[in-house]
Every structure is written in structure tokens, then in C-alpha cells.
N, C-alpha and C positions, 0 to 999 in steps of 0.2 A: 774198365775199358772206356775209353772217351774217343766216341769219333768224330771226325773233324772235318769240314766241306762237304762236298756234295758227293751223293749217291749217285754211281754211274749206276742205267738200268736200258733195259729195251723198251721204245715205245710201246710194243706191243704187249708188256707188265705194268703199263702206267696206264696205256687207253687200250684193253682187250677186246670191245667195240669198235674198235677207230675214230681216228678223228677224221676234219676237214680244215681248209683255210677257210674263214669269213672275213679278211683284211687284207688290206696291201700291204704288203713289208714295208719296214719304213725306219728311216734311221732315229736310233735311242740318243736320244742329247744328255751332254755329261752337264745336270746341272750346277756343281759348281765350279764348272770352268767357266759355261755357256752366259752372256748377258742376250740384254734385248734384243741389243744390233747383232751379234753376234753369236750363232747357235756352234759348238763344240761339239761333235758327235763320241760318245762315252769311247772309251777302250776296253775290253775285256785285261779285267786283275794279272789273270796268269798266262796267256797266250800274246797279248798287246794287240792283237786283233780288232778290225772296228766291229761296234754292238749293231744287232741291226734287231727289230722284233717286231712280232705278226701277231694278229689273234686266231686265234683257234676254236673249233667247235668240239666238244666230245659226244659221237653218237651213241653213248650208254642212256638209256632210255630213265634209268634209275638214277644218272648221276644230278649230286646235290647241284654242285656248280657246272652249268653247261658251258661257258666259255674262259679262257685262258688267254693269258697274254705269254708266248715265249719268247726269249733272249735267244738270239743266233749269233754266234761269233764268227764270223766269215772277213774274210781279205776282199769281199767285192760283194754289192746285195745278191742278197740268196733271189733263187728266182722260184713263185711255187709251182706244184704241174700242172699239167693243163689241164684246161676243165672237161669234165667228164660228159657226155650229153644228155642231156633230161634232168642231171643232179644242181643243185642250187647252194653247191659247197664242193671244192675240191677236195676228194681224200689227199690225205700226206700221212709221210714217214717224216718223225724227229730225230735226225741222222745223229749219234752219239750225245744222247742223249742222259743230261743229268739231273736231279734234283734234291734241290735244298729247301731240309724243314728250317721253319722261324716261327717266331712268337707273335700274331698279329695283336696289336694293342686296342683296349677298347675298355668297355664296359665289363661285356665279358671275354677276357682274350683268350687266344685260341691257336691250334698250331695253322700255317700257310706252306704253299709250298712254290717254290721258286724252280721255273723251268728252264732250263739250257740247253742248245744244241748246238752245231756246227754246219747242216745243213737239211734242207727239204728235197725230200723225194717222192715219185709214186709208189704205191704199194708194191705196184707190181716187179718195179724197178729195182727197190731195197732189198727184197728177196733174193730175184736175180744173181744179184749184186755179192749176195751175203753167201751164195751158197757155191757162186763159181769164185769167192775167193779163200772159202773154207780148202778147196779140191789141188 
């Protein structure tokens, strides 16, 4: 069996800790459209969607790599939620959420993994969200 693009999965089987945002969204440029003068902002492969991408924190206290860069495919910048008081990182939900293994190249190479979503939400909200459209 051979499979092929990305893994759809739940935020909450990729980061069971949670995350946060630590950046501002900000549009992904397609470099080989984009020149100097002229910056192209990428399109997502299969939706045509514009790219837009954030970094992220992971609050696993054990995790190897604590920050993330993900791709968002959205028709308009994603917006993150608002910040929480006294924390120094917004939590977020990575609304349809997938990822793709790859081969990073190097010395010694290694698998990576490529994040995707469609949009940012709060915890509290995703939940909500997911349980009053199961009903």
C-alpha cells in the first residue's frame, strides 16, 4: 500500500499539550513567481486558496522541537484569538488540520513534518463548535 499526501488528523493527536500563537500571520510568498519588486503571495496546490502562515509554540514540556511554522489556506488572513490574560502566548486550535511527512536533507537526513490548516480558533471555541455540529 503506498500513501500519498497528507494526513488529515486532530490538533489535539498532534499537540495533546497545546499549543499557542508566538507570530503574526503573515502572507507566504510564492518564490518562484515573486521577484524583488514584486512579492506573489503562494496559492495553495489543491483548494487555489491564498497561503498565509504563523508560528506556533508547542506547550509539551518534553517536546524535541518547541516551535512550528504552519501553512493556512484561507480566502482572507486568518485572525488569531485573543489573548488570554496573564499568558504570554495565545492558545489556538489548527482548524482541519493536516500533515505531511518528508525527507529533510542534511548530513544526517531525517523525517520533517509539514503543517496545514484552514483556520485558527480558541480552545474553547473549536470544541463548541465541534460538538454542536456533531448534534
Amino acid at each position: 500500500m503506498s500513501v500519498q499526501g497528507p494526513f488529515k488528523v486532530s490538533c489535539g493527536e498532534v499537540f495533546p499539550h497545546g499549543l499557542g500563537v508566538v507570530g503574526e500571520v503573515t502572507s507566504l510568498d510564492d518564490f518562484d513567481k515573486s521577484s524583488k519588486e514584486n512579492r506573489v503571495q503562494a496559492r495553495d496546490k489543491e483548494s487555489g486558496l491564498p497561503v498565509w502562515q504563523v508560528e506556533v509554540l508547542d506547550f509539551d514540556p518534553q517536546a524535541r522541537e518547541k516551535t512550528f511554522r504552519v501553512k493556512i489556506a484561507a480566502a482572507v488572513q486568518p485572525v488569531p484569538p485573543a489573548a488570554v490574560e496573564g499568558a504570554p502566548v495565545r492558545p489556538v486550535i489548527l482548524e482541519n488540520l493536516t500533515v505531511t511527512p518528508y525527507i529533510k536533507d542534511g548530513p544526517r537526513p531525517k523525517i520533517g513534518y509539514s503543517l496545514r490548516c484552514t483556520g485558527l480558533a480558541a480552545p474553547g471555541r473549536a470544541a463548541r463548535q465541534s460538538s454542536s455540529s456533531a448534534a
